[in-house]
Each structure stands twice: as C-alpha cells, then as structure tokens.
C-alpha positions in Angstrom: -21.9 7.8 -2.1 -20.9 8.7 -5.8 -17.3 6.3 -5.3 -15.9 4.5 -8.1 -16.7 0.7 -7.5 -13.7 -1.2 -7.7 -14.7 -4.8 -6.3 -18.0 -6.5 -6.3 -18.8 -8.8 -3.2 -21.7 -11.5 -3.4 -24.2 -13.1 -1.0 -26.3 -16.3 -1.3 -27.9 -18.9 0.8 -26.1 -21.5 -1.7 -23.9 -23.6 0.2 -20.4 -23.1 -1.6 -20.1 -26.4 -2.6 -22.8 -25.7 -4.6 -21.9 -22.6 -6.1 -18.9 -24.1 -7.2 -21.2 -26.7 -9.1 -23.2 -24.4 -10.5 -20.2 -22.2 -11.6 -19.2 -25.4 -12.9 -22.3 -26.0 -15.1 -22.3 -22.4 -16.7 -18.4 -22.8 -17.8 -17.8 -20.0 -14.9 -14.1 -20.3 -13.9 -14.3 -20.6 -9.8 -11.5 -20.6 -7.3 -12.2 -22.1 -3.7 -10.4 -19.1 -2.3 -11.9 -19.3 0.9 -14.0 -21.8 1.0 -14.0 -22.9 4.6 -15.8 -19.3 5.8 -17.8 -19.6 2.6 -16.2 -17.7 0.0 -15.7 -18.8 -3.7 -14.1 -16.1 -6.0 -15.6 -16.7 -9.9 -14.2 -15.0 -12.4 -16.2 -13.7 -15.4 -14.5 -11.6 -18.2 -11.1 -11.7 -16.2 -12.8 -9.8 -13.4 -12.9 -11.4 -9.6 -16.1 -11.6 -8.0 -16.4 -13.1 -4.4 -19.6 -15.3 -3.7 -19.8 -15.7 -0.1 -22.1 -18.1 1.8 -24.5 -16.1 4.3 -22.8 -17.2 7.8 -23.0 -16.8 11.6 -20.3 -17.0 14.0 -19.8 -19.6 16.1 -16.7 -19.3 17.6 -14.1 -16.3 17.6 -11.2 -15.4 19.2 -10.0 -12.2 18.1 -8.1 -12.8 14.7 -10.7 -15.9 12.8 -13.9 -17.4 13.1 -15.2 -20.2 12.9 -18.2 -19.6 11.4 -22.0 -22.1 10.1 -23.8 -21.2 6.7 -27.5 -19.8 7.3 -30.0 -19.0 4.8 -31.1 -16.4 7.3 -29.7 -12.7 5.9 -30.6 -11.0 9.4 -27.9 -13.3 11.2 -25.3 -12.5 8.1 -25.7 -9.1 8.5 -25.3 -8.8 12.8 -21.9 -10.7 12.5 -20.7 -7.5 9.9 -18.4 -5.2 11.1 -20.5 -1.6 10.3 -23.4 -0.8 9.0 -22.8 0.5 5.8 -21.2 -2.5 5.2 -24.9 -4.8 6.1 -26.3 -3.5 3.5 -27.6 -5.7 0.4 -29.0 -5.0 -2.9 -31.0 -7.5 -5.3 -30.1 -7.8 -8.9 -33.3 -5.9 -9.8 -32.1 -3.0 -8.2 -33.7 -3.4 -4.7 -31.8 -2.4 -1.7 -32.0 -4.2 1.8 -31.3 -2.6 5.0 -31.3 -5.3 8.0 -30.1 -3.6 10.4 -32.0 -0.5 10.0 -29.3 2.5 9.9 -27.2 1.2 6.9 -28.4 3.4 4.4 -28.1 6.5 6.5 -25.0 5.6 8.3 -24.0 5.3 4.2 -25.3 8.7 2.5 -24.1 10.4 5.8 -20.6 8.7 5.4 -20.9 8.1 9.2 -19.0 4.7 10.7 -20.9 3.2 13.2 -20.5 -0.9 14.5 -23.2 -3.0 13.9 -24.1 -3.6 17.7 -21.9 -3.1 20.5 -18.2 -2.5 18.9 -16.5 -4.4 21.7 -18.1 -7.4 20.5 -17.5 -6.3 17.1 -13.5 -5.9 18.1 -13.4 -8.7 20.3 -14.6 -11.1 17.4 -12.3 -9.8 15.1 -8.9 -7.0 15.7 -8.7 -6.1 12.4 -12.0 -4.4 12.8 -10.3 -1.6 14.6 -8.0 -0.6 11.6 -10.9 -1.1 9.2 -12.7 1.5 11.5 -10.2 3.9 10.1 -9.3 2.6 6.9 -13.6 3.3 6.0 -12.7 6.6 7.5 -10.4 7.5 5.2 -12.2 6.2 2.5 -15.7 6.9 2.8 -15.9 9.0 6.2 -18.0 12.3 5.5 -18.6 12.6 9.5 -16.3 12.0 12.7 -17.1 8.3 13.4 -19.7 7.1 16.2 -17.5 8.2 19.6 -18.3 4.9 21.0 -17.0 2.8 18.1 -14.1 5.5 18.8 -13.5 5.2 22.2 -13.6 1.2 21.8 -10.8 1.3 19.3 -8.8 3.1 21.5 -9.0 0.8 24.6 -8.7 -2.6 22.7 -5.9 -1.1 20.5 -3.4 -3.5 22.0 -5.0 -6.6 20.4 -4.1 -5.1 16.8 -0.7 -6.7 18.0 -2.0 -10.2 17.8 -3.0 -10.1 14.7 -0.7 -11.1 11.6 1.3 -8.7 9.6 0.0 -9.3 6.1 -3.7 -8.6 7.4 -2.3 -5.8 9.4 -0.3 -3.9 5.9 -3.6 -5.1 3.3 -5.1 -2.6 5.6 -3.0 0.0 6.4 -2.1 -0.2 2.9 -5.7 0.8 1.4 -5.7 3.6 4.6 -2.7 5.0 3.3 -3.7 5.3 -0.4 -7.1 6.7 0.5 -8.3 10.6 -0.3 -9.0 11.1 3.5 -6.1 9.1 4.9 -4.9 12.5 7.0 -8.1 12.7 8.9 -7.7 9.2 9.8 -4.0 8.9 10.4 -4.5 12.1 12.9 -7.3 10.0 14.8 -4.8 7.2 15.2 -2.4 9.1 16.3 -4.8 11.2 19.0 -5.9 7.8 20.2 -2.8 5.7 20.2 -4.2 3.6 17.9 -1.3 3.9 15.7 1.1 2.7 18.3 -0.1 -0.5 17.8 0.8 -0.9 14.1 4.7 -2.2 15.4 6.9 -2.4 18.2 8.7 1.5 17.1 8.3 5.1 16.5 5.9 5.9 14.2 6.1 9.5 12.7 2.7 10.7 11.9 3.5 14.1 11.4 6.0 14.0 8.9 3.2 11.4 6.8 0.6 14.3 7.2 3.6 16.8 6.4 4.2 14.2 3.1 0.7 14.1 2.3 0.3 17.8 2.1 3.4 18.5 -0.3 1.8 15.1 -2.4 -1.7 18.0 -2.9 0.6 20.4 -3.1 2.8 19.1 -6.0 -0.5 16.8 -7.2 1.4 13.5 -6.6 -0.9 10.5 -6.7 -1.1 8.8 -3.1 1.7 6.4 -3.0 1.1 4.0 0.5 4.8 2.9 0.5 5.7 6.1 0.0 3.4 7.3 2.9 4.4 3.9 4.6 8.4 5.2 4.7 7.2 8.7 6.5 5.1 6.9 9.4 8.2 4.1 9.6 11.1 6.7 9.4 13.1 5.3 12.4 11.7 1.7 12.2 12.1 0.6 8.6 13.4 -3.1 9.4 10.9 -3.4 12.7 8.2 -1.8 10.7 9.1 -4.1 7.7 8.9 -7.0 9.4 6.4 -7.0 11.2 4.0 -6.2 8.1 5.9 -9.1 6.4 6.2 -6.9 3.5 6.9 -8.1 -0.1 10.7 -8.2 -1.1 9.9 -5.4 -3.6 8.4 -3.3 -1.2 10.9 -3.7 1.4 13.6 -2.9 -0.8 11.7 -0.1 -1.9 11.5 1.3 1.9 14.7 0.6 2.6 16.0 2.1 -0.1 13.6 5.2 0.1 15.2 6.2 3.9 18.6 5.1 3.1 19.3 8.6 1.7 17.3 11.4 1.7 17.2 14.0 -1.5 17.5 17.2 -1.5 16.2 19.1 -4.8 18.8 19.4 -7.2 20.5 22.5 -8.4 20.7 22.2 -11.9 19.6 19.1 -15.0 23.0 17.2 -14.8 22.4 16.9 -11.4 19.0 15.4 -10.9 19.9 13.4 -14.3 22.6 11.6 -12.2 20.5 10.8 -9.1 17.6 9.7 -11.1 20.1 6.9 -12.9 21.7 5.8 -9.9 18.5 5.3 -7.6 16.1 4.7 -9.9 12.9 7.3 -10.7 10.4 5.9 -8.5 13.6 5.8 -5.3 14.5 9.6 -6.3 10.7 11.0 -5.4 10.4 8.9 -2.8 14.0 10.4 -1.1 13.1 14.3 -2.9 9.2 13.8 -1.1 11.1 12.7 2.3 13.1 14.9 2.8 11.1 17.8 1.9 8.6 16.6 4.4 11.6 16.8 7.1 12.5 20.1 6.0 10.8 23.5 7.0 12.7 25.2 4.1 11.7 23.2 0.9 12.1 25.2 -2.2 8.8 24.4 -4.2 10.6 25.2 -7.7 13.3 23.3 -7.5 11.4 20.4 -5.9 9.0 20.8 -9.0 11.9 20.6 -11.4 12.8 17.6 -10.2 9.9 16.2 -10.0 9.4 16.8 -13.7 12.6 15.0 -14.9 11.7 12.3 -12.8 8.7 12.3 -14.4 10.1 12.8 -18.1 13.4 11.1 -18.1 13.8 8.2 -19.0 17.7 6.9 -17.8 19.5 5.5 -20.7 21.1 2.0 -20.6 25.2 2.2 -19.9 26.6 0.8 -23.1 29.3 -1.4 -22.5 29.7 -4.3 -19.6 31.7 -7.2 -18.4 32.1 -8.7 -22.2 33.2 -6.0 -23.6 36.5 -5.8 -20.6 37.6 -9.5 -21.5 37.7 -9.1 -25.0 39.9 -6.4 -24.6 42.3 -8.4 -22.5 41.2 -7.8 -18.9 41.0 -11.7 -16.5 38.2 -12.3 -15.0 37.6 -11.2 -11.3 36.9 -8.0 -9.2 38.7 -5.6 -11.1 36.3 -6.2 -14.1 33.9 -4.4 -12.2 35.6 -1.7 -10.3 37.2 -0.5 -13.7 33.7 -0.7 -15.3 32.7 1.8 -12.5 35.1 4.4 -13.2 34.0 4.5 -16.9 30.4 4.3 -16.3 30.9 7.4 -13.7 32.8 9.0 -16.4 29.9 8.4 -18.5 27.4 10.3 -16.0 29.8 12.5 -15.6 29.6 13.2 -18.8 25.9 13.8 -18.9 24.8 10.3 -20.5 26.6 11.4 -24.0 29.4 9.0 -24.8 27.9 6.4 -27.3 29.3 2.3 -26.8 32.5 3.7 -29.5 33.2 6.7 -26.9 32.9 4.0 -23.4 35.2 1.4 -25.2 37.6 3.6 -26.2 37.7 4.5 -22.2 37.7 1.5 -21.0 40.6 0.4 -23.0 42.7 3.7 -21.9 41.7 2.6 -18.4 43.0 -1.1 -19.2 46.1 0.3 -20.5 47.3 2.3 -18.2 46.5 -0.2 -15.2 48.7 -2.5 -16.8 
C-alpha cells in the first residue's frame, strides 16, 4: 500500500511459554505483555516486536476473549477483524492469503470484515472504531456497506467498552491523513455519538482539520480531540480516562480561545503565559469557530509560536526575602506585578533591572 511501517506484529504456532524460552536462549529481552491471549513483546535493538500465539476464540462477550492456542493459521485468521488485516507473509518473502480477499481488499484499500461483521462486532466493540480508524488510515474506497451498516446498529455497545481502549483508538483516527472522511462517516451514522455521554462537534474538527492543510500543521489528535469535545471537555475527559498531561492540555486548550494577535509584543505575551503548544491549540480553535479568520495574522502567529522561544523570568521567591519581604502570600502577588511589568516590557529587563523593581515595589508597600 506504499505506508511507512511503524510496528511489526508476529505469528507462530509456539506456545508463548515457549517463545519466552527461546527468547531466553538467544539473550532476546522478552516481556509477557500479554501473555494470557498469547502475546509476548521481544525487544531487539530497542525496537518492540509482538509475537503472538495463533488462537481461536472460545468465549467472547463484547469487550475480551477468551481465547485457545492452535497451530492451525486458517482458525487465526477467521477470528481477525478485516481482511487486510488476515494476511501473513513468511520471512522469505512469501505472502499468505487465508481468507481469500485480503490482498485485494489491501491494494484496493477497501475495509471489509472477515465473515459476517455482526459476529465480528459482537465478539469484540472495539471493532467498530477500528472499522474507521483503518479508514482513515488506509481507506482508498468507501468501506463494505454491510460492515457499514453493522457499525451503525451495534454502535451503542462502543459504550461498554473501557475508555483507555476507546482514546488508543480514536487517538490513531484522529492523527491519521484521512481522519475527515472517517470522522464525517461517524458523524452520518451516529457512530460518533457513542464515543461519550455529550455533544460532540464534528464540524468544527473537520473545520480544524482543514485550516491544519491550510496552514500545513502536522495532525495533532488532542488538538483535533478539543474540537470534537468542545462542550464536553470534563465528560469527554473522563470517560477516555485520559493522561493528566493530556487532560490538562484540553482543558487548558478550551479554557480560552485565541484570537490572532495584532502585533509581536502581543503574541510574545500570550505565548509566555499559556505556553507554545496551549497558544496554537487556542489560535487553531478559535479560528475553526470563526467564519472571519484572518490567514496572515493567524500565520504570524503561528510563526512566533513556532520560533520563540519564552525566556525564563529572572528573579523569584529568594530573591523577595533577601530583600526583606516575610514569608507568605504577598511574596507572590508582588512577584506578579514585577513579572507583568517584565512582559510588559517586552521580556527586556535583565535579573539587575527586575530586582531593582521588586525592591521599589517592597518599598513603597511598606
């Protein structure tokens, strides 16, 4: 399909205890990561690779199997979710194709369940957003309208499913070259309303992800992740059981949107006191709210978010009580005025030029 690969998955009839062993024996580093459905991750030259034990499921229920090792590769590749994803290739070179339309479902970029996709949902949920997570990534074609119209009507059981399985999709959606095309199909079959229990604004992600091509911004999915939970942050949060940094980040991202700057003091300022990464995120925002974005000066500030690198404020809680001040709250709020002096200022005054303030300051509050 000419994409970069970026993980490498393994099969084998080995049981994984004996992986493990052989690992062992060759001085191969091997993790158990999941070794109850199979899977051992070894790690060779500080890069992952996931050996999984050919299986067939013997009991699901929706969200995990329970599953019985097989040497039989047919069997491991009917319990896969689609079939570009059954396929297999030798480490001569030699591909295998057991279910038959793998290759072409592949080099068409065509999704399509291996067998009936309610049994394919019914075993596992999660299946449903990878339907559209593989379209964003690797969907050249509108996806089989069965595998479609499956999604739509089992799209309630995405809500049994746990957050963290529910964001390490959406997340790779989200960063994905066709994640438009994909979110729009969520959205055109309520898919999407699924993700958590609150609006979920799809068009001001597709409006985001436009001005991102427009402005050739990388993807960013918690940046795309703040558009579709504008409204819902905390629910949407939550339920996706994000990391601290990423909820902050969110959080933070809607707390305030940006509106371009007018002039270099300006965007200087906001940049220091969100940070740069929090000032696109707002400027990108609310631009994507707005029918009246000015693409220069949302540029321009894009640049010196890009360029400028905030300088460190000189002076701090030491440098008050050597000068006389007691410790307690008005350490800080006098610190304030001088540092906002100092961005006033344009980031000029050196650590001699903020002392000298923050002793005028001191004296004349005594």
């Amino acid at each position: 399909m000419d994409l970069p690969v970026t993980d490498l998955d393994m099969a084998t009839d080995l049981p994984p205890d004996r992986v493990m062993a052989l690992a062992q024996a060759a001085k191969i580093r091997a993790i158990p990561t999941g070794i109850e459905h199979g899977t051992v991750t070894l790690v060779v030259d500080h890069v992952p690779i996931e050996v999984t034990t050919l299986r067939r499921d013997l009991e699901t229920d929706g969200r995990r199997a329970v599953v019985a090792f097989t040497d039989d590769w047919t069997a491991d590749a009917e319990r896969r979710d689609f079939t570009l994803n059954a396929l297999y290739l030798d480490p001569d070179g030699t591909l295998y194709d057991p279910t038959g339309d793998g290759l072409a479902d592949a080099r068409a970029g065509r999704l399509r369940f291996v067998g009936m996709p309610e049994n394919r949902i019914r075993e596992d949920a999660l299946r449903i957003l990878r339907l559209f997570r593989f379209l964003a990534s690797h969907g050249r074609k509108d996806p089989d309208p069965e595998a479609v119209s499956a999604c739509a009507e089992l799209a309630p059981l995405i809500e049994t499913l746990s957050g963290e399985r529910v964001w390490a999709e959406l997340r790779k959606l989200l960063a994905a070259d066709g994640a438009a095309s994909a979110l729009k199909l969520m959205d055109q079959t309520d898919v999407i309303r699924h993700l958590w229990a609150g609006p979920v604004r799809t068009d001001r992600t597709l409006r985001l992800i436009e001005l991102e091509a427009e402005l050739g911004r990388p993807a960013d999915p918690v940046r795309r992740l703040s558009a579709l939970a504008s409204g819902a942050a905390a629910i949407a949060a939550e339920r996706l059981r994000l990391s601290n940094a990423d909820r902050d980040r969110l959080e933070r991202a809607l707390a305030a949107e940006q509106p371009p700057a007018s002039d270099e003091p300006a965007r200087r300022a906001a940049i220091y006191r969100s940070g740069a990464t929090v000032f696109v995120d707002r400027l990108l925002l609310s631009a994507a709210n707005s029918i009246s974005t000015e693409p220069q000066l949302l540029a321009e500030d894009l640049t010196v978010a890009d360029d400028w690198a905030p300088p460190g404020f000189p002076i701090g809680g030491a440098d008050a009580l050597a000068l006389g001040m007691k410790p307690g709250p008005k350490v800080g709020t006098v610190l304030r005025g001088v540092e906002e002096w100092w961005i006033s200022g344009g980031f000029t005054a050196d650590r001699e030029a903020c002392l000298s303030e923050l002793k005028s300051r001191i004296e004349g509050d005594e």
